[in-house]
Wavefront OBJ file of the C-alpha trace (Angstrom):
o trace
v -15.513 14.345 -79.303
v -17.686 12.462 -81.398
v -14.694 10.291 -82.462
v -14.801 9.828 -78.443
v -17.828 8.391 -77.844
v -18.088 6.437 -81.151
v -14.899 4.312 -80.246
v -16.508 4.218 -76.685
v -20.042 3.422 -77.385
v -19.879 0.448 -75.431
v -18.857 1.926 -72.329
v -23.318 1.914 -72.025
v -22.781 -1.900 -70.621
v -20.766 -0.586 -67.741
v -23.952 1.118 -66.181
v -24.543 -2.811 -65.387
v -22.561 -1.941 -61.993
v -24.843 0.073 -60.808
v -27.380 -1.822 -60.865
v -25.393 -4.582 -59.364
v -24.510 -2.441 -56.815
v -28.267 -1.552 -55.598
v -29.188 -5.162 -56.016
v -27.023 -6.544 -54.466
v -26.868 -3.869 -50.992
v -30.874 -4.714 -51.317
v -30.246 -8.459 -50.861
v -27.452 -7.715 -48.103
v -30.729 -5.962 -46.119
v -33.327 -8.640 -46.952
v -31.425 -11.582 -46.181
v -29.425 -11.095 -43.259
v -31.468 -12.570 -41.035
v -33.772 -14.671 -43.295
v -31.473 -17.336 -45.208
v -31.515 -21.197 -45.757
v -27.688 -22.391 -44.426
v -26.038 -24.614 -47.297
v -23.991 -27.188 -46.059
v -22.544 -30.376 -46.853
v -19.840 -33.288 -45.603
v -17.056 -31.780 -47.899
v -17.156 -28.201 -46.206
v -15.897 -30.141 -42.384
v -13.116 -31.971 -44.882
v -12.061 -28.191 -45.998
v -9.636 -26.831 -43.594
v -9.699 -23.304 -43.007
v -6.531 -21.549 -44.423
v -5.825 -18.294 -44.400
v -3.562 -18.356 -46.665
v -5.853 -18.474 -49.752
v -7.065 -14.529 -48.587
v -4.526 -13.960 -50.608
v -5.956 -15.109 -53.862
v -9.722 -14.072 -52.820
v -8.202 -10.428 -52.779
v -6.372 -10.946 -56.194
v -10.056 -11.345 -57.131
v -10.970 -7.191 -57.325
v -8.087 -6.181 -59.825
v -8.175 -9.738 -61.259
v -11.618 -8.687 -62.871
v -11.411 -5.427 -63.274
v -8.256 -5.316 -65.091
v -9.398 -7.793 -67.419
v -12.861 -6.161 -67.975
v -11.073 -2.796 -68.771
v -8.203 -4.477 -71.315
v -11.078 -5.746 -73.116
v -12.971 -2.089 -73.017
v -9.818 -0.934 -74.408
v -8.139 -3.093 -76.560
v -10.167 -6.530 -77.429
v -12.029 -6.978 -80.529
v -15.621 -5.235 -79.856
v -17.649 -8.536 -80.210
v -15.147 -10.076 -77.408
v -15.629 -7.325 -74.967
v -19.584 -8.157 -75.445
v -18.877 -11.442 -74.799
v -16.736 -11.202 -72.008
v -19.711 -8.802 -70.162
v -22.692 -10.792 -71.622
v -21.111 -14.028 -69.639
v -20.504 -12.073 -66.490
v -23.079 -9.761 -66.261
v -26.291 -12.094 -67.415
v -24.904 -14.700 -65.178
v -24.179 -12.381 -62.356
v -28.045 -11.350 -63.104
v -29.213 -15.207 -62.776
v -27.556 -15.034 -59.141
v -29.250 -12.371 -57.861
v -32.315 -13.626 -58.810
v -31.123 -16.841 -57.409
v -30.696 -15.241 -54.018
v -33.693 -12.761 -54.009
v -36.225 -16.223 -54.642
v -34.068 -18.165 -52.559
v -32.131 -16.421 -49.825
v -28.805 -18.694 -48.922
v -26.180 -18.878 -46.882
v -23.513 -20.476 -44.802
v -23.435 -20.753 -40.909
v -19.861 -22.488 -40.599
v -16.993 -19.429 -40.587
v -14.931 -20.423 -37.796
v -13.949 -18.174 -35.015
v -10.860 -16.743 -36.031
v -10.103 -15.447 -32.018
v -10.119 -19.393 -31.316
v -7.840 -20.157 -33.700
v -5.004 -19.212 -31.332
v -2.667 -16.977 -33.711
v -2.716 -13.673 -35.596
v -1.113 -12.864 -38.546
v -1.746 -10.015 -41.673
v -3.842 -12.707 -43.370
v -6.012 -13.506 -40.225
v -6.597 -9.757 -40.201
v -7.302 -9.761 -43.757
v -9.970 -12.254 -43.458
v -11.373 -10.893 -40.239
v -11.361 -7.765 -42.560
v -13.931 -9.649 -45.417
v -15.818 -11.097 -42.236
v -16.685 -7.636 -40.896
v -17.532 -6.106 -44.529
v -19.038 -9.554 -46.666
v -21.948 -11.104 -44.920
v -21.818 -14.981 -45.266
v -24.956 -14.584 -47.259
v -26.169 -14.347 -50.891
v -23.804 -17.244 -51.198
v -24.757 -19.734 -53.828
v -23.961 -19.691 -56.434
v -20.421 -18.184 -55.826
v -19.912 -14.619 -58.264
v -16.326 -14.808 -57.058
v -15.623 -18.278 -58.592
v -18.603 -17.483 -61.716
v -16.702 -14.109 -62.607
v -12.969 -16.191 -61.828
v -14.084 -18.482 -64.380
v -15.569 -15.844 -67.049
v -12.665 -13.775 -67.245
v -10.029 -17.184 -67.400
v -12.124 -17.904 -70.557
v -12.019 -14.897 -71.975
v -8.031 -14.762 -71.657
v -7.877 -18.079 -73.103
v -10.377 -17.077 -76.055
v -8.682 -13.631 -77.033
v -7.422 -13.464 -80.577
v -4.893 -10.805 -79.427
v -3.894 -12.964 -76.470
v -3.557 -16.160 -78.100
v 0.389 -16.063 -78.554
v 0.561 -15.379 -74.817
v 0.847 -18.732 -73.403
v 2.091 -17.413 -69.930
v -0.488 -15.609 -69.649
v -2.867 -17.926 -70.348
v -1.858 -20.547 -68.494
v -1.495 -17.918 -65.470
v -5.124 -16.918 -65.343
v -6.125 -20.483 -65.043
v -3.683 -21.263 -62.384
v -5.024 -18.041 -60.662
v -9.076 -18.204 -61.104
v -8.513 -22.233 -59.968
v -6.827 -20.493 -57.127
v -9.502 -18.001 -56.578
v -12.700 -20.678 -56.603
v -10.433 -22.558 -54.214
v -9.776 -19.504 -52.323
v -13.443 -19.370 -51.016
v -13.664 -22.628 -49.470
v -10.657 -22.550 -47.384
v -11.416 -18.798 -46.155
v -15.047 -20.326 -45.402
v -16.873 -17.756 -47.496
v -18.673 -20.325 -49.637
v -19.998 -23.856 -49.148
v -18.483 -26.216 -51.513
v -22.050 -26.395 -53.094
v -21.690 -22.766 -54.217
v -18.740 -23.445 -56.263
v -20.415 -26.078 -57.827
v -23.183 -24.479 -59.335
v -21.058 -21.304 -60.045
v -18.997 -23.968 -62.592
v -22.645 -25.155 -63.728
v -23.821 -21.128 -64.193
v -20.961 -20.694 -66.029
v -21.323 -24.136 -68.453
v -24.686 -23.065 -69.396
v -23.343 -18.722 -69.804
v -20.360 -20.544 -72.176
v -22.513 -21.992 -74.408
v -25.210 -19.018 -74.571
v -22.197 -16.241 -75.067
v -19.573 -18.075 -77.025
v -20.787 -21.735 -78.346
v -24.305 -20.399 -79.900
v -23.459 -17.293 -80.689
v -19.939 -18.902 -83.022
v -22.362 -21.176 -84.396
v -24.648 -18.867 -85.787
v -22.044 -16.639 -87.088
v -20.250 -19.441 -88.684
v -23.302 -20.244 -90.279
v -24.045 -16.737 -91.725
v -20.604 -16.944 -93.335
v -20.936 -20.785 -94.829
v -24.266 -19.186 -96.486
v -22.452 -15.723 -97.512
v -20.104 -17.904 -99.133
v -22.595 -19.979 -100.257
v -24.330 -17.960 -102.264
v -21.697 -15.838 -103.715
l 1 2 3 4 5 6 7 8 9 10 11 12 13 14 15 16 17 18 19 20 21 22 23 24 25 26 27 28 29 30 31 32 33 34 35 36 37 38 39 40 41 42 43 44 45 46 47 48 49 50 51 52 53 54 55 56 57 58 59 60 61 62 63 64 65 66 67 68 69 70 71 72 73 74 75 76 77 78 79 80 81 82 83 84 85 86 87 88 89 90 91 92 93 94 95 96 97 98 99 100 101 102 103 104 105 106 107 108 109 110 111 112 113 114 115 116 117 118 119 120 121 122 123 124 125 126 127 128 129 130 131 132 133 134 135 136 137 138 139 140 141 142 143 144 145 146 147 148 149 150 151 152 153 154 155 156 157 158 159 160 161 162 163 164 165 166 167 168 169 170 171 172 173 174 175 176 177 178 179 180 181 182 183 184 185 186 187 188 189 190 191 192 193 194 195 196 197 198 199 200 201 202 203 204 205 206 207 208 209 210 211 212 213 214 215 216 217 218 219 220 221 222
């Protein structure tokens, strides 16, 4: 047992969901009827499509399968890396929404749209369940973009060019996915590829640095 819990010890970061959880139900209350609409020109060029549900919903297991291969099998310091970049950044949202409540005001009526499909009824599902609020920036395309780096940054993945090359094709697919389902502004995906810039360089750039250092000066002195 106490083999258990040492290879497991940091399983403690997962309790970050719950937190999430509250938070974010909390902002769901707060905001639903108190939100600035984001909107610009690019969002009426964006046709609606329901084909990209598709990849929106690829989004759940898309995450959570890589979070749990790096619980499991990743090198300890990537696992902190990968949840550091998701879970501080998905931290620097919700206090982006709870000091500035945002949303969109654009989703088109999807009775009007004069056909029904599986996808139309997958979307009308998100529509009922997914408030168009809490919106900017976009955790679907922040999180699409964590995990893609962390793929393309894993020293037991790195022979896995496929795979690689997959997860790019899929979170691009994903951060376009919100757009053309009109979940997100444009602007939201925007600053989710800015969050995520600045969450690169404080969990992989700086932190490399640093620890490149410590071993020029290890070697250094011996």
């Amino acid at each position: 047992m106490k083999n258990f819990f040492r290879k497991y010890s940091h399983a403690w970061t997962l309790l970050y969901g719950v937190v999430y959880l509250v938070w974010w139900i909390m902002l769901n209350n707060l905001n639903a009827d108190r939100f600035e609409p984001i909107h610009i020109a690019l969002d009426d060029r964006i046709p609606f499509c329901e084909w990209f549900i598709i990849p929106y919903y690829l989004w759940f297991p898309y995450i959570l399968l890589v979070i749990a291969y790096f619980f499991f099998f990743a090198e300890r310091r990537e696992y902190y890396q990968l949840t550091g970049f998701l879970f501080i950044g998905m931290t620097i949202a919700l206090i982006t929404y709870t000091v500035w409540p945002n949303g969109i005001d654009f989703r088109p009526d999807l009775d009007a749209l004069g056909r029904d499909n599986v996808l139309i009824g997958l979307t009308r599902f998100i529509y009922a369940n997914d408030p168009s609020i809490n919106c900017c920036p976009s955790i679907h395309c922040f999180n699409s973009i964590g995990v893609c780096i962390a793929i393309n940054r894993c020293s037991l993945l790195r022979n896995c060019r496929l795979l690689r090359i997959g997860s790019c094709v899929l979170s691009l697919s994903i951060c376009l996915s919100t757009v053309f389902v009109k979940q997100h502004s444009a602007v939201d995906v925007f600053w989710a590829f800015g969050l995520a810039a600045v969450m690169y360089a404080a969990a992989y750039v700086i932190p490399d640095r640093l620890a490149a250092r410590r071993r020029a000066q290890a070697v250094g002195e011996g």
